[in-house]
N, C-alpha and C positions, 0 to 999 in steps of 0.2 A: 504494500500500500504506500502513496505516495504520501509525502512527508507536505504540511501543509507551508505554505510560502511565506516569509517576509510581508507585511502589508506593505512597511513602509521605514523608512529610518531615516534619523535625523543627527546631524552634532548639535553635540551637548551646548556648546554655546548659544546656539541659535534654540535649541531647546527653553533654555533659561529667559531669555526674554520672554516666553509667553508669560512666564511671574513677575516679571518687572513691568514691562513696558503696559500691559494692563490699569495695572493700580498705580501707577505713576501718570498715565495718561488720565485717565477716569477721575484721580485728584485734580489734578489742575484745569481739565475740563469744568469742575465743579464751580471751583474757582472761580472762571471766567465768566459761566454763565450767572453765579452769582452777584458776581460784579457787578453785570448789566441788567441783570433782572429783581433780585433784592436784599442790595446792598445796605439799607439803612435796617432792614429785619436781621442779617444774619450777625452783623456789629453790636446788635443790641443784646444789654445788660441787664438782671435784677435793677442794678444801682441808678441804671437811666441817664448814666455822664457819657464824655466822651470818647471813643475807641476809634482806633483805626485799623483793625485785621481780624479778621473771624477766626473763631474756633473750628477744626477741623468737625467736628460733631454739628455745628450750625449750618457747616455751607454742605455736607452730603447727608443729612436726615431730616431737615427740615422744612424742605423744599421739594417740593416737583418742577423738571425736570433730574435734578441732582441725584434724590436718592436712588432713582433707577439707573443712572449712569453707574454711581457708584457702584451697586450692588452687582452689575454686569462687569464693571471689571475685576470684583474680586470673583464671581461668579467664573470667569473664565482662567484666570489664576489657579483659582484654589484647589482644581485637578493637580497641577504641576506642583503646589506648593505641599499638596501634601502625601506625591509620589517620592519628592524631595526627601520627609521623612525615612519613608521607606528604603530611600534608595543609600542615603545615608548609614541606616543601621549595618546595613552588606558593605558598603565604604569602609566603614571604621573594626570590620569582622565581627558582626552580629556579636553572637556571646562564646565564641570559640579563645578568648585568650585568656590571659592571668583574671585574676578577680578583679582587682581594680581598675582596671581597662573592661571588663565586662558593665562593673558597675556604672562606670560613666558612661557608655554607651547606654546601656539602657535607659536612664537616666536622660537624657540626650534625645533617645527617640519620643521616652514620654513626654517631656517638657515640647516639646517641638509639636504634636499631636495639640495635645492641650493647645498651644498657643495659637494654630490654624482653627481650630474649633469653637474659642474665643472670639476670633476673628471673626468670623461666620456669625456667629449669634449677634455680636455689638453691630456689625453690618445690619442682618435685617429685621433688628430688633430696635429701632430709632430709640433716642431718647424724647422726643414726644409721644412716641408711641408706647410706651413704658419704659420709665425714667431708672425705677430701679435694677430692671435686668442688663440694661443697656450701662448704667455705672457698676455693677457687677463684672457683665462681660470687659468693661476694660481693665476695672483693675485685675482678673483674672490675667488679661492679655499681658497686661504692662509685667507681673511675675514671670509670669509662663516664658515670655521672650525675653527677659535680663538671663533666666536660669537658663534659658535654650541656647543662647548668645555664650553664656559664660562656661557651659559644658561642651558647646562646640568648638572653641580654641581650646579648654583641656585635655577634648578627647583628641584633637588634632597632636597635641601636645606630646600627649603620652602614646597614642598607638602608632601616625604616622611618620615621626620622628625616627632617625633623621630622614627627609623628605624624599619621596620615591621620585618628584616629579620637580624641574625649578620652580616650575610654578606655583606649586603647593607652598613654599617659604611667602614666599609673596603675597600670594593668598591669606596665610597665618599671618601676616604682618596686616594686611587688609584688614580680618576681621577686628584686631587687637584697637587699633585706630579707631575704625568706628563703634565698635563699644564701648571703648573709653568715651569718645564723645558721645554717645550718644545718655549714659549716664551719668555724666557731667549737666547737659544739657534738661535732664530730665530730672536730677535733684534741683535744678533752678527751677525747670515748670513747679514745681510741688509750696515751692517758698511765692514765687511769684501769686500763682493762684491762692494760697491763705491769707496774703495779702491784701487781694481783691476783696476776699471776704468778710477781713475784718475790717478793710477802711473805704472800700469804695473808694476807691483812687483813678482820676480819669488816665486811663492808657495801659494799665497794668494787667488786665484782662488781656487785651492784644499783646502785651509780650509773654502771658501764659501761651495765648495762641499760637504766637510763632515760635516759642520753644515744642510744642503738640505739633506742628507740622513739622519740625525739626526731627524730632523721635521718632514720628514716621517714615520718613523720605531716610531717614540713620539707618531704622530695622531694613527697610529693603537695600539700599547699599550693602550694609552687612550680609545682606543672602547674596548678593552678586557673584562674594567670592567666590564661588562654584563657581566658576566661569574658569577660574584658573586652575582651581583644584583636582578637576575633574578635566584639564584640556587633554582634545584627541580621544577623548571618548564617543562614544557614539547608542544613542538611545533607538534600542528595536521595536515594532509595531510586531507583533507576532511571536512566534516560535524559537527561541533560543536557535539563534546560527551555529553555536559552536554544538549544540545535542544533534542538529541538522547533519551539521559535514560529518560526526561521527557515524549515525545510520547511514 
């Protein structure tokens, strides 16, 4: 009996945009059309003063056209984002090595599950549409990806060390970068916004804002690095080629 064929195959680079270029475009799509359709709604505050830059949360859940944009590009994404996982666990050798290289991996895969699932729920769960599932699912997100961030340059650390590929050092240098910034960036949002809250200060809401666009446009840079890590690889539509050429 014949062996069934290849649908299709792709490089891994070109693979990986379908997770970026989505929800990179899909934000700032949001963005624009908010701009020109409603900009004095998405700026506004409890406090009623003055701001200049929306929260990531105001310009893609509170609006039509927006929240559907948005939700189509994480909709289209979040296949890749979360084969990602998977494909990472076999990356890093599932549970085949020492214990503590087992442990971080695992560890690595769960946090990383979690933090797409997060993802998914604060997406089509607006916060006008219920407030507190949609503040749940982020601070869910916001753990779930500091731990998923900080076990994937440990397990890069301790299992692929030293580096099969030049690129992988590169990569590990990538990731290290933007998770430093990106929770740099993210203990300011947290002071910023208590701020807002305790004194209603006009402008302080928007630099919570642009530190919140900042931590997201950070997390997806930080998954880019797969682009290096994984170069010259090449992702299959079908039937394992190498069980193929064996039969």
């Amino acid at each position: 009996m014949s062996c069934p064929q290849v649908v299709a195959k792709c490089n891994f680079f070109r693979y990986s945009l379908v997770s970026a270029l989505p929800l990179m475009s899909s934000l700032f799509l949001c963005l624009v059309v908010s701009y020109f359709n409603d900009w004095p709604s998405v700026i506004s505050t409890h406090c009623k003063n003055w701001q200049f830059f929306p929260s990531i949360s105001s310009v893609i859940g509170d609006h039509t056209p927006q929240r559907y944009i948005w939700r189509m590009g994480v909709g289209i994404s979040m296949g890749q984002r979360l084969s990602d996982v998977f494909l990472y666990w076999s990356f890093y050798g599932k549970a085949n090595g020492p214990l503590p290289h087992t442990i971080v991996n695992v560890l690595c895969f769960l946090s990383g599950f979690v933090e797409n699932c997060a993802l998914i729920t604060l997406t089509y769960v607006s916060s006008t549409e219920n407030y507190k599932i949609h503040e749940g699912a982020f601070v869910v997100f916001a753990i779930a990806a500091f731990f998923h961030q900080l076990l994937t340059i440990l397990a890069q650390h301790l299992i692929r060390k030293p580096f099969i590929q030049p690129l992988e050092e590169y990569a590990y240098h990538w990731r290290i970068t933007w998770f430093l910034a990106n929770q740099v960036v993210f203990a300011f949002a947290v002071y910023v916004f208590l701020r807002h809250n305790w004194y209603c200060e006009p402008g302080v809401y928007s630099l919570f804002a642009l530190c919140e666009w900042f931590t997201v446009i950070s997390n997806i840079a930080f998954h880019c690095a797969q682009c290096w890590d994984t170069a010259g690889c090449v992702v299959y539509i079908g039937p394992d080629p190498m069980t193929r050429k064996s039969q």
